[in-house]
Gaussian input, Z-matrix of N, CA and C with variables (Angstrom, degrees):
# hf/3-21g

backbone

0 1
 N
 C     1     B1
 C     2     B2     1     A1
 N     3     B3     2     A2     1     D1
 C     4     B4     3     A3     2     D2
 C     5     B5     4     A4     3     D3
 N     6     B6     5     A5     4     D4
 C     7     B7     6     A6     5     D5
 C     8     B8     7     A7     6     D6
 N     9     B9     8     A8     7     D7
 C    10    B10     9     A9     8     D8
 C    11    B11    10    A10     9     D9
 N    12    B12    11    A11    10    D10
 C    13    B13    12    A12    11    D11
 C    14    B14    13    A13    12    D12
 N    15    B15    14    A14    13    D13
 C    16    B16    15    A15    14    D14
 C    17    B17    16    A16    15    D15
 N    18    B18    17    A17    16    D16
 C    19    B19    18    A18    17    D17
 C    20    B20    19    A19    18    D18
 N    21    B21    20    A20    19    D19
 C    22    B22    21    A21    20    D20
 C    23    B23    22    A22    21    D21
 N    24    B24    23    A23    22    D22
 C    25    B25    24    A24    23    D23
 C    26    B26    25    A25    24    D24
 N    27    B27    26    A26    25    D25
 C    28    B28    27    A27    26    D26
 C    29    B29    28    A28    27    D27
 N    30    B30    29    A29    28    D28
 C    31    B31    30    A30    29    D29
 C    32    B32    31    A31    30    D30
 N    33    B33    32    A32    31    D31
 C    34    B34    33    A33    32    D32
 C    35    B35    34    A34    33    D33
 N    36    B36    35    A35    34    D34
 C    37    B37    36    A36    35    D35
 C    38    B38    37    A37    36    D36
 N    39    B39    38    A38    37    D37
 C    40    B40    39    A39    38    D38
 C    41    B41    40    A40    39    D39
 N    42    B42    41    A41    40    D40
 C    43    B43    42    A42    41    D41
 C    44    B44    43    A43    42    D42
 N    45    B45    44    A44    43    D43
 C    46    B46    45    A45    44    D44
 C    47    B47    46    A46    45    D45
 N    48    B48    47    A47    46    D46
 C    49    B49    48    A48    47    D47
 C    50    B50    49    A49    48    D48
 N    51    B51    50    A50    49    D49
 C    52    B52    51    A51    50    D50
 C    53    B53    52    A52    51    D51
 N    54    B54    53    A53    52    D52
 C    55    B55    54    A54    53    D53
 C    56    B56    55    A55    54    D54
 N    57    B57    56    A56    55    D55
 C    58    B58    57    A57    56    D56
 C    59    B59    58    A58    57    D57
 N    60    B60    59    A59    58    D58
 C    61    B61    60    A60    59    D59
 C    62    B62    61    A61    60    D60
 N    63    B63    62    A62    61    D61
 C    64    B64    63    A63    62    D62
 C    65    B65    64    A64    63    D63
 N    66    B66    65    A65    64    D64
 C    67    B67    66    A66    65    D65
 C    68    B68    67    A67    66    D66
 N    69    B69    68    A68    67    D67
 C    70    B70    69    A69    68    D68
 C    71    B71    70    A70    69    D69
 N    72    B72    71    A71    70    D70
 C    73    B73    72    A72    71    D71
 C    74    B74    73    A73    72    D72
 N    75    B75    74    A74    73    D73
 C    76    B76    75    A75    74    D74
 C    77    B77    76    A76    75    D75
 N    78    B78    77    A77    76    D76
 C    79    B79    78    A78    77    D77
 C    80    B80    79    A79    78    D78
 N    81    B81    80    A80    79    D79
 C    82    B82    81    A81    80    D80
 C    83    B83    82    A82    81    D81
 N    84    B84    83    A83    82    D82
 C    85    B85    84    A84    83    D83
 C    86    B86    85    A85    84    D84
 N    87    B87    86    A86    85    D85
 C    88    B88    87    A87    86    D86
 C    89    B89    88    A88    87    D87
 N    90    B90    89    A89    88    D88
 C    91    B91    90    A90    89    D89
 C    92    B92    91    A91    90    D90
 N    93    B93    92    A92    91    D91
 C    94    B94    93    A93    92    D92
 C    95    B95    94    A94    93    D93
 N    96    B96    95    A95    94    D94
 C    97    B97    96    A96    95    D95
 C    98    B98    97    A97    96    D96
 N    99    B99    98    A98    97    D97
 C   100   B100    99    A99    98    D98
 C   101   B101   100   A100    99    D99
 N   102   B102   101   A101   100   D100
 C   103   B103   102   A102   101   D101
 C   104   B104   103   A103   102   D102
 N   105   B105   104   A104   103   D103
 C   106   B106   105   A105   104   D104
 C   107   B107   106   A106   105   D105
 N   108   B108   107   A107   106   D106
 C   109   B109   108   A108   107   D107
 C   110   B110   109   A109   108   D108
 N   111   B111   110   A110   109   D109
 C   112   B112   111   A111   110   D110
 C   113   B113   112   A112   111   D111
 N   114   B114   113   A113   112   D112
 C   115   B115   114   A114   113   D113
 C   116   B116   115   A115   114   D114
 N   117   B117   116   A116   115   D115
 C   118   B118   117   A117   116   D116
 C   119   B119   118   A118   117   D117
 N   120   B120   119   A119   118   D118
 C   121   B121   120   A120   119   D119
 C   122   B122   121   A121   120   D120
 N   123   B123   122   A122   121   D121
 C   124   B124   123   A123   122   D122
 C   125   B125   124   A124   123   D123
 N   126   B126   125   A125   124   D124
 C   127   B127   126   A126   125   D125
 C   128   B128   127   A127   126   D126
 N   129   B129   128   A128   127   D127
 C   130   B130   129   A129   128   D128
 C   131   B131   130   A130   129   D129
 N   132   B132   131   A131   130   D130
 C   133   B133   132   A132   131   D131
 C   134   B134   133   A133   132   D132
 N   135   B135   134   A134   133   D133
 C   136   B136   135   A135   134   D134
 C   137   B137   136   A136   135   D135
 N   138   B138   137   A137   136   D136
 C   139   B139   138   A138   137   D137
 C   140   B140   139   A139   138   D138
 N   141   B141   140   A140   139   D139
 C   142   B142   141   A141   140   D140
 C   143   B143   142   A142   141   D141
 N   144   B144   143   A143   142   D142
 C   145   B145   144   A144   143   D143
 C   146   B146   145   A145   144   D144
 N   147   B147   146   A146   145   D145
 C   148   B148   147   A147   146   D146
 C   149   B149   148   A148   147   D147
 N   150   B150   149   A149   148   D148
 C   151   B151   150   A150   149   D149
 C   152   B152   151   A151   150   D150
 N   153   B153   152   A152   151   D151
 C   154   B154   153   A153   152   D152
 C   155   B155   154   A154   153   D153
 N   156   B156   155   A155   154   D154
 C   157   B157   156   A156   155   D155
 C   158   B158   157   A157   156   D156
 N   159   B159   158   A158   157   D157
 C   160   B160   159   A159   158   D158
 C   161   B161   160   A160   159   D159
 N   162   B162   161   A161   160   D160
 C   163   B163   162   A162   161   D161
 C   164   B164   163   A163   162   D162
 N   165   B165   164   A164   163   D163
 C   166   B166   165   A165   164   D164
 C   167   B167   166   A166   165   D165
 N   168   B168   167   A167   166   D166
 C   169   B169   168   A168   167   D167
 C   170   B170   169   A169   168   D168
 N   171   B171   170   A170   169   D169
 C   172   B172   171   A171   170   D170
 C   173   B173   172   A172   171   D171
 N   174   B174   173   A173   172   D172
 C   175   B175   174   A174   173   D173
 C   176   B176   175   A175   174   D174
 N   177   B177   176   A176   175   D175
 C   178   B178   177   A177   176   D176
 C   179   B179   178   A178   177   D177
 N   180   B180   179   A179   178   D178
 C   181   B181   180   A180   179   D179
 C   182   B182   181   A181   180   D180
 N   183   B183   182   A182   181   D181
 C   184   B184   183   A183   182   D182
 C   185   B185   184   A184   183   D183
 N   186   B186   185   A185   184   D184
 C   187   B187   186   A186   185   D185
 C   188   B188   187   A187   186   D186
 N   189   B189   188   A188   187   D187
 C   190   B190   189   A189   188   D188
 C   191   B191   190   A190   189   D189
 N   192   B192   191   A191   190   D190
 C   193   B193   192   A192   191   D191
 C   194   B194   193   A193   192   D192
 N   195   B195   194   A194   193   D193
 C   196   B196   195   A195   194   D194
 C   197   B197   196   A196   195   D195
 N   198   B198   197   A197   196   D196
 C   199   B199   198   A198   197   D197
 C   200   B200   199   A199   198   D198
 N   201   B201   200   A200   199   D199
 C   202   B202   201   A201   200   D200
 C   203   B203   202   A202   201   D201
 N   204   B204   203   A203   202   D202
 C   205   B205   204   A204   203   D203
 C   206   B206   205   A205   204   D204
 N   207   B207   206   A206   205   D205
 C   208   B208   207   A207   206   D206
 C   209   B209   208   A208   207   D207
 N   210   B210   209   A209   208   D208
 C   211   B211   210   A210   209   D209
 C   212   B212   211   A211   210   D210
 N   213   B213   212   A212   211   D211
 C   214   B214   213   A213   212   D212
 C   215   B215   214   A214   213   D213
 N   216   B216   215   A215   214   D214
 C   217   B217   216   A216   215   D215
 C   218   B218   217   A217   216   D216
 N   219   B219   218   A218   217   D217
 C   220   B220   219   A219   218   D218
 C   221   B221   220   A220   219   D219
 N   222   B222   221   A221   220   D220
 C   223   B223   222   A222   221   D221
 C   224   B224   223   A223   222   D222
 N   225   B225   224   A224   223   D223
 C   226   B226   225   A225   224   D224
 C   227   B227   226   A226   225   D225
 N   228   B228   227   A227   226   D226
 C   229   B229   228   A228   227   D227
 C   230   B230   229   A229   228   D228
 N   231   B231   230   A230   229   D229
 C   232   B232   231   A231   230   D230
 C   233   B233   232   A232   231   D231
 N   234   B234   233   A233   232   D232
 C   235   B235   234   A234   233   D233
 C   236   B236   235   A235   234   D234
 N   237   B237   236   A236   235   D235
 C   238   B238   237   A237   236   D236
 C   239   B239   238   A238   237   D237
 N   240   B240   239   A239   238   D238
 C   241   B241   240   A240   239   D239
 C   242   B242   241   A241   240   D240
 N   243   B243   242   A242   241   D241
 C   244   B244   243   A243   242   D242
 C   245   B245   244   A244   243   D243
 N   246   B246   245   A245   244   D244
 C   247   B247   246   A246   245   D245
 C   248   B248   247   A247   246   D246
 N   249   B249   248   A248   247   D247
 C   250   B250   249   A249   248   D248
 C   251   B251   250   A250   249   D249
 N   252   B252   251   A251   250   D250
 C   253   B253   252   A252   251   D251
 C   254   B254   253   A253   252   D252
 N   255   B255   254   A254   253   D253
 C   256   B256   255   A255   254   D254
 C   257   B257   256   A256   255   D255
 N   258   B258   257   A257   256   D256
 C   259   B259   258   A258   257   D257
 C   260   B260   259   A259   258   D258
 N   261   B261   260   A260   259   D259
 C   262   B262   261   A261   260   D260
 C   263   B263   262   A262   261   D261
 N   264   B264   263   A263   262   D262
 C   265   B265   264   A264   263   D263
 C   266   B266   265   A265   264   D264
 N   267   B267   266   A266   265   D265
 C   268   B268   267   A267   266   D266
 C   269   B269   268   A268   267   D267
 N   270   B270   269   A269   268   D268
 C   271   B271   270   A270   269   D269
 C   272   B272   271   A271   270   D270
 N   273   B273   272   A272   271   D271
 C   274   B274   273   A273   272   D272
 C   275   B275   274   A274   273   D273
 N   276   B276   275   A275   274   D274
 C   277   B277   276   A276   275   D275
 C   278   B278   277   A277   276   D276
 N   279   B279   278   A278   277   D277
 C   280   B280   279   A279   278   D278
 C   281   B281   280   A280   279   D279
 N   282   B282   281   A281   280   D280
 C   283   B283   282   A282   281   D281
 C   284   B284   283   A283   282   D282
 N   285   B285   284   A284   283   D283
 C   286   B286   285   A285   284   D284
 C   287   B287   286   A286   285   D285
 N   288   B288   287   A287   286   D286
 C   289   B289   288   A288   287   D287
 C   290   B290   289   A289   288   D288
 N   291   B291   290   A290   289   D289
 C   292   B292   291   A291   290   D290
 C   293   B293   292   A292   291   D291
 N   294   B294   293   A293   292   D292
 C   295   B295   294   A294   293   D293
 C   296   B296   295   A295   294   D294
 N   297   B297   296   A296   295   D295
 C   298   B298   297   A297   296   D296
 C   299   B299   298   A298   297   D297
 N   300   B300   299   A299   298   D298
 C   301   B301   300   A300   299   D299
 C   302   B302   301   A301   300   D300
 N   303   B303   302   A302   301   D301
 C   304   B304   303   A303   302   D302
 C   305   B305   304   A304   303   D303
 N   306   B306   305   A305   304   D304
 C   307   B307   306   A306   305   D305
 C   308   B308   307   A307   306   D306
 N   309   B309   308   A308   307   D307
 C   310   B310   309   A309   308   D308
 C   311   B311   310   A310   309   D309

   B1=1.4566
   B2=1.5284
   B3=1.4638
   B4=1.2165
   B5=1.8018
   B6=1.3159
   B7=1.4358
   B8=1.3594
   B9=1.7324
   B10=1.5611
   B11=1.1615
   B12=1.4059
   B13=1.7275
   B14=0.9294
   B15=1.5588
   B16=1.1946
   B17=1.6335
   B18=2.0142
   B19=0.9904
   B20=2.0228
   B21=1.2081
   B22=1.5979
   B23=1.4029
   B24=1.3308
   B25=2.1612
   B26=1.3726
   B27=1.3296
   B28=1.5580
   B29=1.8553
   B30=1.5732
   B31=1.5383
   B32=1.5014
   B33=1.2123
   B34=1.2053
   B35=1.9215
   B36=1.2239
   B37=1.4884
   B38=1.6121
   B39=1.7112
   B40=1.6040
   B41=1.6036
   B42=1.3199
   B43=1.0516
   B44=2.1561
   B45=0.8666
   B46=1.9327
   B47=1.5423
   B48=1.2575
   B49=1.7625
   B50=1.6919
   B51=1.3659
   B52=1.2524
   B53=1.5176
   B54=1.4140
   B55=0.8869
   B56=1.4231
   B57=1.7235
   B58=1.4676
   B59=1.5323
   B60=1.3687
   B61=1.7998
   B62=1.7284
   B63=0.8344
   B64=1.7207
   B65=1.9835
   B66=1.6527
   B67=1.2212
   B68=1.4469
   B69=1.2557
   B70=1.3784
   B71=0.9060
   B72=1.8130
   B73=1.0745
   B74=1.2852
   B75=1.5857
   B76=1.3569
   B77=1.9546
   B78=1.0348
   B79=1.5353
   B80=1.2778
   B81=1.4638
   B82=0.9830
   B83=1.8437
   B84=1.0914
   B85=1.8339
   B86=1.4304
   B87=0.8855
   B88=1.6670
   B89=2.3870
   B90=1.0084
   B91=1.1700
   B92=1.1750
   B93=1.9267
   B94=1.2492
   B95=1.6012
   B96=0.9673
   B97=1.7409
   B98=2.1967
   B99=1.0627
   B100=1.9434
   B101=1.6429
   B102=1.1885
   B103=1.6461
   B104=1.6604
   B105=1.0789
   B106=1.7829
   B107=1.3691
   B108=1.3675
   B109=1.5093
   B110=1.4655
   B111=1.5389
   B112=1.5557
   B113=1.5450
   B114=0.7601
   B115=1.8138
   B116=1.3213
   B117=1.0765
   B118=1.7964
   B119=1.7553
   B120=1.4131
   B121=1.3389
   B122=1.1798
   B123=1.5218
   B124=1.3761
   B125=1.5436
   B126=1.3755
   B127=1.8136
   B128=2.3519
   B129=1.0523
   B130=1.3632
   B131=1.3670
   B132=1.2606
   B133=1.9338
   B134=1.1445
   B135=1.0914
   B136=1.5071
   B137=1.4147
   B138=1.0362
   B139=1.6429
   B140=1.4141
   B141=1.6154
   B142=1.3794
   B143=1.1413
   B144=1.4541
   B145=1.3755
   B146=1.3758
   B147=1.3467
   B148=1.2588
   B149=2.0875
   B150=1.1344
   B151=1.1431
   B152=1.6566
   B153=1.6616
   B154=1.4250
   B155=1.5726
   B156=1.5542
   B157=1.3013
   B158=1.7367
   B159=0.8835
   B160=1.4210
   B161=1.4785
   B162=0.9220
   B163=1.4158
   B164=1.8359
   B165=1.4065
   B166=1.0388
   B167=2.1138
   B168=0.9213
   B169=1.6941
   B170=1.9004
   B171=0.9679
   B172=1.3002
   B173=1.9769
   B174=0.9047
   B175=1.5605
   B176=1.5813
   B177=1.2935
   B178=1.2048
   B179=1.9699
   B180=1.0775
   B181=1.4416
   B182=1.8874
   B183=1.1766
   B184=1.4679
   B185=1.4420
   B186=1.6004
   B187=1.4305
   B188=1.6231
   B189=1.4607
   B190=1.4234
   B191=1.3478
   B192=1.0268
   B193=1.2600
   B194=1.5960
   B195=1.2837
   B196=1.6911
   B197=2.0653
   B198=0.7974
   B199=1.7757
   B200=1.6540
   B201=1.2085
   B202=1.6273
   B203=1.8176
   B204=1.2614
   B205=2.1388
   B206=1.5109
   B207=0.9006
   B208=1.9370
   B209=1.7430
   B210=1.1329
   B211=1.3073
   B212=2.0944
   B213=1.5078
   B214=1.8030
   B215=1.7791
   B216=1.4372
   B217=1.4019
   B218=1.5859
   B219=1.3071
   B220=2.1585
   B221=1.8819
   B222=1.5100
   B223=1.0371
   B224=1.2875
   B225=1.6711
   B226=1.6274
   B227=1.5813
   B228=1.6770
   B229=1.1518
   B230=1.8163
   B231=1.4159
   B232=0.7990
   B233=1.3396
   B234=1.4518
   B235=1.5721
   B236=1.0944
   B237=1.4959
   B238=1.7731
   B239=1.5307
   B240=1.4214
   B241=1.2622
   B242=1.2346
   B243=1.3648
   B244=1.7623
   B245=1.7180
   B246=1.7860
   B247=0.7516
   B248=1.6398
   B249=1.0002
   B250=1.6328
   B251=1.5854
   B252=1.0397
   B253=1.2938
   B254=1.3682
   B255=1.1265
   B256=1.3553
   B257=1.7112
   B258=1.4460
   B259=1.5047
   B260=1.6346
   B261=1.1231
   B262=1.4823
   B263=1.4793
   B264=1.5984
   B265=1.3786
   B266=1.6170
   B267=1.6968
   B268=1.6015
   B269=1.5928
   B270=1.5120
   B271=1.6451
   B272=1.3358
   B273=1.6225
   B274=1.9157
   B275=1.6735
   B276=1.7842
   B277=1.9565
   B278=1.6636
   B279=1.1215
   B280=1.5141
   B281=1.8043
   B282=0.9310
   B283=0.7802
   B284=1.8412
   B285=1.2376
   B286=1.7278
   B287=1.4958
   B288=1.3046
   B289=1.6258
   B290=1.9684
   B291=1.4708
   B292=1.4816
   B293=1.5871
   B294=1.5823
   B295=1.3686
   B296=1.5507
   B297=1.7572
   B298=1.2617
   B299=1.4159
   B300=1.4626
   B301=1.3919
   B302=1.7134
   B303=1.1971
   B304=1.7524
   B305=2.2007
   B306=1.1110
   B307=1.6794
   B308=1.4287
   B309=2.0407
   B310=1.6704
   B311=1.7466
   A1=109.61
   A2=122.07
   A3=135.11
   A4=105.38
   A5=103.81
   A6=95.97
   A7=107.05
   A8=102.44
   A9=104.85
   A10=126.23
   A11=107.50
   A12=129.92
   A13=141.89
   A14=142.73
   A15=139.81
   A16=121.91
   A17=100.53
   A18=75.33
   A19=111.02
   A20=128.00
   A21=114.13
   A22=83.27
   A23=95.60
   A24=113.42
   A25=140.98
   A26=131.40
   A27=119.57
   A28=71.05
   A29=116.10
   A30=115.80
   A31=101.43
   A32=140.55
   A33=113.21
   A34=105.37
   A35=128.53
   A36=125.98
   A37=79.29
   A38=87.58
   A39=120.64
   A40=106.09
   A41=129.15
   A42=143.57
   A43=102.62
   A44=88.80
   A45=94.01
   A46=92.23
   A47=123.92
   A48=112.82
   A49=102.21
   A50=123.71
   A51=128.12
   A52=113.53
   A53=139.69
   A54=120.11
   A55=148.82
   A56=101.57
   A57=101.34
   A58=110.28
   A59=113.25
   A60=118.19
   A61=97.59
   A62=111.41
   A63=112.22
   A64=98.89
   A65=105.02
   A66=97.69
   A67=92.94
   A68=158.10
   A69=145.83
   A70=105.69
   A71=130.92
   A72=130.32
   A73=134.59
   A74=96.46
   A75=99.58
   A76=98.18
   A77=131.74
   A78=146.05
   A79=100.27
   A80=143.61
   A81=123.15
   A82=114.86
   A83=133.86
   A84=122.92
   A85=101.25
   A86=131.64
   A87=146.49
   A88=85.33
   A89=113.91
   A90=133.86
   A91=101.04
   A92=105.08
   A93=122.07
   A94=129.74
   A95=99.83
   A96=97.94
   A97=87.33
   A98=100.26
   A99=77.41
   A100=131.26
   A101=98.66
   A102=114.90
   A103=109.62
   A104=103.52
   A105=104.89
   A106=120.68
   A107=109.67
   A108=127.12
   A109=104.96
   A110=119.80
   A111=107.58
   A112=130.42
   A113=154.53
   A114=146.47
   A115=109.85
   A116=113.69
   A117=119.73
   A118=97.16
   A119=119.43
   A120=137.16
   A121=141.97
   A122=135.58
   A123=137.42
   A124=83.66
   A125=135.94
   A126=111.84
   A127=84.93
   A128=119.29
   A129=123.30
   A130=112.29
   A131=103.87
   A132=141.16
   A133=114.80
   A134=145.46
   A135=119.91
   A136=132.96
   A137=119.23
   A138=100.42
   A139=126.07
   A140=113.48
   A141=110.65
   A142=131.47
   A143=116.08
   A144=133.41
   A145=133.51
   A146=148.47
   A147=141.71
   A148=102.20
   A149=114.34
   A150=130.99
   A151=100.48
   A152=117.18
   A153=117.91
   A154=121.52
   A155=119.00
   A156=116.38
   A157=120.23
   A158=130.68
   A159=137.68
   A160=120.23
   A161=136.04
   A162=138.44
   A163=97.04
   A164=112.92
   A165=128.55
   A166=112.17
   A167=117.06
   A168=121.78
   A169=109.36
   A170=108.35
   A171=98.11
   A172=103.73
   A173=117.36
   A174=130.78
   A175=113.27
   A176=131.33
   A177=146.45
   A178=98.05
   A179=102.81
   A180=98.23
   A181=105.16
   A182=101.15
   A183=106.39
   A184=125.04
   A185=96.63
   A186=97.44
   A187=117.20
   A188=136.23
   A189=105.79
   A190=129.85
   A191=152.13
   A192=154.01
   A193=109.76
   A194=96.96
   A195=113.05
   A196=76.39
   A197=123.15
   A198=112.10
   A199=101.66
   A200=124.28
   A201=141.16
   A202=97.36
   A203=97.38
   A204=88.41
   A205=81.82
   A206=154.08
   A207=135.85
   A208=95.80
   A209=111.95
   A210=118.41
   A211=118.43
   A212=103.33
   A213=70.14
   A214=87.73
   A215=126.94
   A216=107.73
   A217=113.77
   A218=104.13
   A219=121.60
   A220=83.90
   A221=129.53
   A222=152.87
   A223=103.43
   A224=99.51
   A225=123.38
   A226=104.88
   A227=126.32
   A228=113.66
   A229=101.75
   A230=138.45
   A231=125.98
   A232=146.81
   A233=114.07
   A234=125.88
   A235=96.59
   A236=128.96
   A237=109.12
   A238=126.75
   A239=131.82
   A240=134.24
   A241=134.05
   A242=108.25
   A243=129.01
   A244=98.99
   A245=107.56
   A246=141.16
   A247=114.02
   A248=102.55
   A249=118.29
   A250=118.05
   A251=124.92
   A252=141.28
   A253=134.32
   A254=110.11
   A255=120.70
   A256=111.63
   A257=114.94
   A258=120.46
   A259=102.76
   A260=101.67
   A261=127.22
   A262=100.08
   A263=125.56
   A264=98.20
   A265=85.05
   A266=118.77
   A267=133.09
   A268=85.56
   A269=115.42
   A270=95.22
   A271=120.21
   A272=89.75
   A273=109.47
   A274=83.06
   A275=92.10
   A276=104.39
   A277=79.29
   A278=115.05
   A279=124.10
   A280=134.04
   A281=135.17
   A282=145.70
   A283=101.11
   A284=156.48
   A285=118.92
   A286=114.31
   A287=132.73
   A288=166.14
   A289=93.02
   A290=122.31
   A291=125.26
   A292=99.12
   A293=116.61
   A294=106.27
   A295=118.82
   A296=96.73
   A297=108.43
   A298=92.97
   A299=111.46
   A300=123.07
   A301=112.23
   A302=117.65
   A303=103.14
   A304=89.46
   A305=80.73
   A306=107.16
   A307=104.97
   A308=76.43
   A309=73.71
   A310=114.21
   D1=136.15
   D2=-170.79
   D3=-88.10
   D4=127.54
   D5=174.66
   D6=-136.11
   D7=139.91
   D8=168.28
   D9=-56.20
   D10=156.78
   D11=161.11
   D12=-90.14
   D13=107.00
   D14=172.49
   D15=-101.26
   D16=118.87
   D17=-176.08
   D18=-121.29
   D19=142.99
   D20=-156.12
   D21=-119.84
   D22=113.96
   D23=156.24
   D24=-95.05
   D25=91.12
   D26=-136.72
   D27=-103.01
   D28=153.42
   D29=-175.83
   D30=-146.88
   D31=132.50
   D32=170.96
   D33=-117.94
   D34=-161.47
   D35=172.59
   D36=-140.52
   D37=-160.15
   D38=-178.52
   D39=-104.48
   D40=116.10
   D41=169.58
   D42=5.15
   D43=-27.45
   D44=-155.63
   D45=-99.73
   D46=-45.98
   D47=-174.05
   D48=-99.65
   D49=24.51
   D50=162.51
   D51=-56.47
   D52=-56.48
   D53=158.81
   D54=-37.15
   D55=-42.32
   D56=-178.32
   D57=-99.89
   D58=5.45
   D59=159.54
   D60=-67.59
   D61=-32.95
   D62=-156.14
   D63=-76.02
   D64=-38.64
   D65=-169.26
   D66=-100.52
   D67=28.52
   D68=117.24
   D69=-47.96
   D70=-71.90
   D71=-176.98
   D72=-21.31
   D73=-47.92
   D74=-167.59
   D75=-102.83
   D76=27.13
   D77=157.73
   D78=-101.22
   D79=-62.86
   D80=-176.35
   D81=-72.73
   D82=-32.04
   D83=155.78
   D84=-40.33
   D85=-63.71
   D86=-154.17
   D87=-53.10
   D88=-64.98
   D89=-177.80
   D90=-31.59
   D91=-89.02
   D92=176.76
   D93=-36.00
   D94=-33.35
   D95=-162.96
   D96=-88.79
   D97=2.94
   D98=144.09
   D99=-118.91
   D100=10.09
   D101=155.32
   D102=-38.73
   D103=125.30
   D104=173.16
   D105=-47.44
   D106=-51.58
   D107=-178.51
   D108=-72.19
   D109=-26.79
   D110=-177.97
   D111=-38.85
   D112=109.77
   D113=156.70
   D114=-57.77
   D115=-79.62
   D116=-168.33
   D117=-148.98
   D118=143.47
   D119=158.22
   D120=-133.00
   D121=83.63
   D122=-96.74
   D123=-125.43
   D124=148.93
   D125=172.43
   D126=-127.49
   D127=124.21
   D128=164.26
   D129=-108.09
   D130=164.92
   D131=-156.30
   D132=-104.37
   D133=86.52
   D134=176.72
   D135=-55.17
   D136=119.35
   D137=-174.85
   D138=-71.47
   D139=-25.18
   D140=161.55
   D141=-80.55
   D142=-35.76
   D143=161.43
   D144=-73.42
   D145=46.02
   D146=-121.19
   D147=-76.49
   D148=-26.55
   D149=-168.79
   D150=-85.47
   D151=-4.73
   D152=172.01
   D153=-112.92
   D154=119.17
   D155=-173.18
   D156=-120.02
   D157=142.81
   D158=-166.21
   D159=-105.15
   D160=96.02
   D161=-161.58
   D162=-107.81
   D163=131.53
   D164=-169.91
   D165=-121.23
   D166=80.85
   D167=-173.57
   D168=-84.75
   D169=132.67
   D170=157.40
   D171=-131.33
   D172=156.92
   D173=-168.83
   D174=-137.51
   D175=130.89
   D176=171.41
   D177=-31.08
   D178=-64.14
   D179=-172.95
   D180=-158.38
   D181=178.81
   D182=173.00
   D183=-40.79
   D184=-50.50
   D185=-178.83
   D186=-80.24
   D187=-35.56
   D188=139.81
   D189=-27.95
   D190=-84.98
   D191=-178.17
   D192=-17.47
   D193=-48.54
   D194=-159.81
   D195=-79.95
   D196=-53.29
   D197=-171.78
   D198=-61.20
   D199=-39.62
   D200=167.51
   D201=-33.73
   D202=-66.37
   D203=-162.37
   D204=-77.36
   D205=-2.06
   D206=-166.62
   D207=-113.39
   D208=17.69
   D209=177.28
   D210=-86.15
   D211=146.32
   D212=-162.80
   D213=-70.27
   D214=-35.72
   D215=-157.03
   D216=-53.71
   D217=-28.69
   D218=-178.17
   D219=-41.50
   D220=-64.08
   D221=-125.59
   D222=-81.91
   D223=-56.49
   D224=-156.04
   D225=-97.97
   D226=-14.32
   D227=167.65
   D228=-131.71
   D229=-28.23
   D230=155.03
   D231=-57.75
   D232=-32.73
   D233=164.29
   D234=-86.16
   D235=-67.46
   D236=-166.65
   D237=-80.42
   D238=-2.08
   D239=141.44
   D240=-83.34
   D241=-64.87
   D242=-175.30
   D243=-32.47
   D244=-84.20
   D245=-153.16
   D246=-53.15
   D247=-35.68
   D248=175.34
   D249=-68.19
   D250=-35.01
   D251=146.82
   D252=-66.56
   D253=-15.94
   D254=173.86
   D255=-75.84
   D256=157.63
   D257=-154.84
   D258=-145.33
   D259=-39.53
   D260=-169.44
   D261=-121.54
   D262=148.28
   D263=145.18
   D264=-177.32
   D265=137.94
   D266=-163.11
   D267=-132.35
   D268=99.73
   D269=139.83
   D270=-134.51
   D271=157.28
   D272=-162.19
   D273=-106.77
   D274=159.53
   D275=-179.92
   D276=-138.22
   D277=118.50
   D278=153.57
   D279=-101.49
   D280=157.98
   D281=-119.00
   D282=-122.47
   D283=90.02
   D284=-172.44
   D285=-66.75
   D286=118.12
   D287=134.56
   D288=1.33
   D289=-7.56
   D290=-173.86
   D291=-56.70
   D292=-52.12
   D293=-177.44
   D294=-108.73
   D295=62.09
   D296=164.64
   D297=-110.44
   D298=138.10
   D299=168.67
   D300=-52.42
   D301=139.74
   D302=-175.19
   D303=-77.92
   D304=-172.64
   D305=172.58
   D306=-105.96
   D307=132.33
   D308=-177.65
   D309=-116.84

């Protein structure tokens, strides 16, 4: 059984390239979400943190994802923009709970 992916990227910059972390961000979602395997790729703002953004992916399955970073845009705006600006950065890959047996 095939199960989706979730994957949650919390990223932050330096007070000063907060802006232009935000509009990579939202160039590379723009990208991603025509990936075959894409589902949804959401990029959020912090409101207290302005220099902190939350990117929310979900993917058909593992192996989307895995075609996701081998992508040139993953490459061409995530490694050579995103990443360079980045200061902070937490990401979780979850799993969908579909082939968890329910409780009985």
């Amino acid at each position: 059984m095939s199960s989706h992916v979730l994957v949650v990227a919390d990223v932050s910059s330096s007070p000063e390239n907060a802006e232009e972390l935000g509009r990579a961000l939202r160039e590379l979602a723009q990208a991603c979400r025509t990936e075959p395997g894409c589902l949804s790729y959401d990029v959020f703002h912090s409101v207290e943190q302005p220099e902190r953004y939350v990117s929310i992916e979900k993917y058909v399955d593992s192996a989307a994802f895995a075609a996701h970073r081998a992508a040139d845009h993953f490459r061409e705006i995530g490694l050579a923009e995103v990443m360079p600006l980045v200061t902070r950065r937490d990401v979780r890959m979850y799993d969908s709970a579909s082939n968890i047996p329910a409780a009985q």
